[in-house]
KEBA-688766 format. One line per field, with one value per residue (C-alpha): x, y, z; residue in one letter. Coordinates in steps of 0.2 Angstrom, whole numbers, plus 5000, padded with zeros to 4 digits. Layout:
REM KEBA-688766
x (X, ...) .
y (Y, ...) .
z (Z, ...) .
type (A, ...) .
//
This chain:
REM KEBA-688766
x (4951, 4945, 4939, 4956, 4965, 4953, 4955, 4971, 4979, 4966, 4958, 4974, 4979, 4966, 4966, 4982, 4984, 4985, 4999, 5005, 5012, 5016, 5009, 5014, 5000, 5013, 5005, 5006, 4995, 4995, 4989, 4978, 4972, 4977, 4984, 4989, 5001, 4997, 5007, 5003, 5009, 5020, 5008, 4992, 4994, 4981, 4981, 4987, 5000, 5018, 5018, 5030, 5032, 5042, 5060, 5074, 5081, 5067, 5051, 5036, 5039, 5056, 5048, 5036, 5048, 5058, 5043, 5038, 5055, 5056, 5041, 5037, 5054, 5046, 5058, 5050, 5046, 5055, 5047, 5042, 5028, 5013, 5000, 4985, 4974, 4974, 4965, 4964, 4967, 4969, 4985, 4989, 5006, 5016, 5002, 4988, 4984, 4974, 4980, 4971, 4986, 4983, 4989, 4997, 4996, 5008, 5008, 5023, 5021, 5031, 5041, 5048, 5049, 5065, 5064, 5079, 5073, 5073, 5057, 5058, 5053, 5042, 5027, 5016, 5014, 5000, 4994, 4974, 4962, 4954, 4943, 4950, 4959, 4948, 4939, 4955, 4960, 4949, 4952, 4934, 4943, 4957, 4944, 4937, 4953, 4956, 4939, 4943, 4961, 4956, 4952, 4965, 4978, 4972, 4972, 4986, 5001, 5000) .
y (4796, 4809, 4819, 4818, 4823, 4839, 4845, 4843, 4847, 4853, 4866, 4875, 4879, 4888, 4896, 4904, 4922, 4937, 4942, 4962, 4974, 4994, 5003, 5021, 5035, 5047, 5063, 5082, 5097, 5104, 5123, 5118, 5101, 5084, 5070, 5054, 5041, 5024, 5011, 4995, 4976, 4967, 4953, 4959, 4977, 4982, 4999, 5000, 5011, 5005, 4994, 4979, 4966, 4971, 4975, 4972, 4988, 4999, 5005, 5005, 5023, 5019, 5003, 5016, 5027, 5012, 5006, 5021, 5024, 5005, 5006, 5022, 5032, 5045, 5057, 5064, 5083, 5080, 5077, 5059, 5047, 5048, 5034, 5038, 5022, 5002, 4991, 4973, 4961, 4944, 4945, 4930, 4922, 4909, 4896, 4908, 4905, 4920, 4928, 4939, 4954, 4971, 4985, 5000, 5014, 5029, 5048, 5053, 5071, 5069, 5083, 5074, 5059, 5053, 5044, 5029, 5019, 5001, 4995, 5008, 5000, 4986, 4997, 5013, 5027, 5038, 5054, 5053, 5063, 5055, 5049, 5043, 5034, 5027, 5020, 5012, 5002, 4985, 4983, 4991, 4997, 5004, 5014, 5021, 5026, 5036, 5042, 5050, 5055, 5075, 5076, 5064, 5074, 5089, 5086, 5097, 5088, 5089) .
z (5045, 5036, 5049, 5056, 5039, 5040, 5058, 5059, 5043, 5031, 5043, 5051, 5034, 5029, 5046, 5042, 5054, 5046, 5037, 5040, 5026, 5027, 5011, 5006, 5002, 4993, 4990, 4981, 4981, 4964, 4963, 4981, 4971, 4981, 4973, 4975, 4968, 4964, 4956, 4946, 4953, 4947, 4940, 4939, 4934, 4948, 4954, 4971, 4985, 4985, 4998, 5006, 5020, 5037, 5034, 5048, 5055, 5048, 5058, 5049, 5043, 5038, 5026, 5020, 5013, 5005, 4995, 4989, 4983, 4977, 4968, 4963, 4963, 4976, 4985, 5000, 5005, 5024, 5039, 5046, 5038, 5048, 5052, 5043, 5043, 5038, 5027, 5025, 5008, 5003, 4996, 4984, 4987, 4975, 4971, 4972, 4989, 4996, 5014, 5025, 5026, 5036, 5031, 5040, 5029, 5030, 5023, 5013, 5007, 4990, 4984, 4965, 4957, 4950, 4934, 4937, 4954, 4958, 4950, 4935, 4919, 4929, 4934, 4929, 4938, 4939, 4950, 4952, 4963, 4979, 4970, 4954, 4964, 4974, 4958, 4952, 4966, 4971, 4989, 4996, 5014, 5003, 4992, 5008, 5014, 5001, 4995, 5014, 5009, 5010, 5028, 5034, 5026, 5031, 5051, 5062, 5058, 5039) .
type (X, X, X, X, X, X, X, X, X, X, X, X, X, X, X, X, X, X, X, X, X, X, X, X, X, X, X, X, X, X, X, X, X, X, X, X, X, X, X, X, X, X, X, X, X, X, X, X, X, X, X, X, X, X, X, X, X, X, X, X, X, X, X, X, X, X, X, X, X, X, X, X, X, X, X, X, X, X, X, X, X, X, X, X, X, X, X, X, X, X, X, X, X, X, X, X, X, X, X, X, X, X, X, X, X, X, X, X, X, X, X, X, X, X, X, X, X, X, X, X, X, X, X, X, X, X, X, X, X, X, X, X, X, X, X, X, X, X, X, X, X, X, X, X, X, X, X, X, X, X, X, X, X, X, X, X, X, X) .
//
């Protein structure tokens, strides 16, 4: 009987499949010196990119640019969000269950910040370097992303 419980109802959960969010590396060169906006969650305060789930009628570009305007009040400097890399988490949902979610991570050259956005009051916002910012999120493929954030911004279409 237990065996039963355990492969067939105990087991699949834990197998769940991967869940998939779209983050926001929102970004500025000041006097030549690249930085990088991070945000704080909404519970635990962590430092990490504006990021969301998949929203109907917007690519992943498009959900990008939401979020980081959501979250962070970021108003873009033109041209499309590009693809620059993905990371992977266990994201904790109601209950503090842990999900594996991947990450698509998109550029978004940031020309201001407004100060009244959706989620203003509700999380801090900070420009760091690469690497201040690489020490100040958790996620270890997320610090190697943006420990790289120089040379993957620098590329041809940037």
């Amino acid at each position: 009987m237990f065996n039963t419980i355990w492969s067939q109802f105990i087991q699949p959960i834990l197998r769940r499949p991967s869940r998939y969010q779209v983050a926001a590396l929102c970004f500025r060169r000041d006097r030549d010196k690249l930085e990088i906006l991070l945000v704080t969650s909404l519970e635990t305060r962590r430092w990490i990119l504006p990021k969301g789930w998949p929203k109907t009628g917007f690519d992943a570009g498009g959900v990008a640019l939401e979020e980081a305007w959501e979250e962070a009040g970021v108003k873009p400097r033109g041209g499309k969000p590009g693809w620059i890399g993905q990371y992977r988490y266990d994201k904790r949902l109601r209950g503090g269950i842990p999900v594996p979610t991947n990450v698509d991570v998109y550029s978004i050259e940031t020309e201001l910040l407004y100060d009244v956005y959706p989620e203003a009051g509700k999380r801090e916002r900070r420009w760091m370097t690469p690497r201040d910012a690489a020490d100040a999120v958790e996620e270890p493929e997320l610090k190697r992303l943006l420990s790289d954030a120089e040379a993957l911004l620098s590329g041809p279409s940037r």
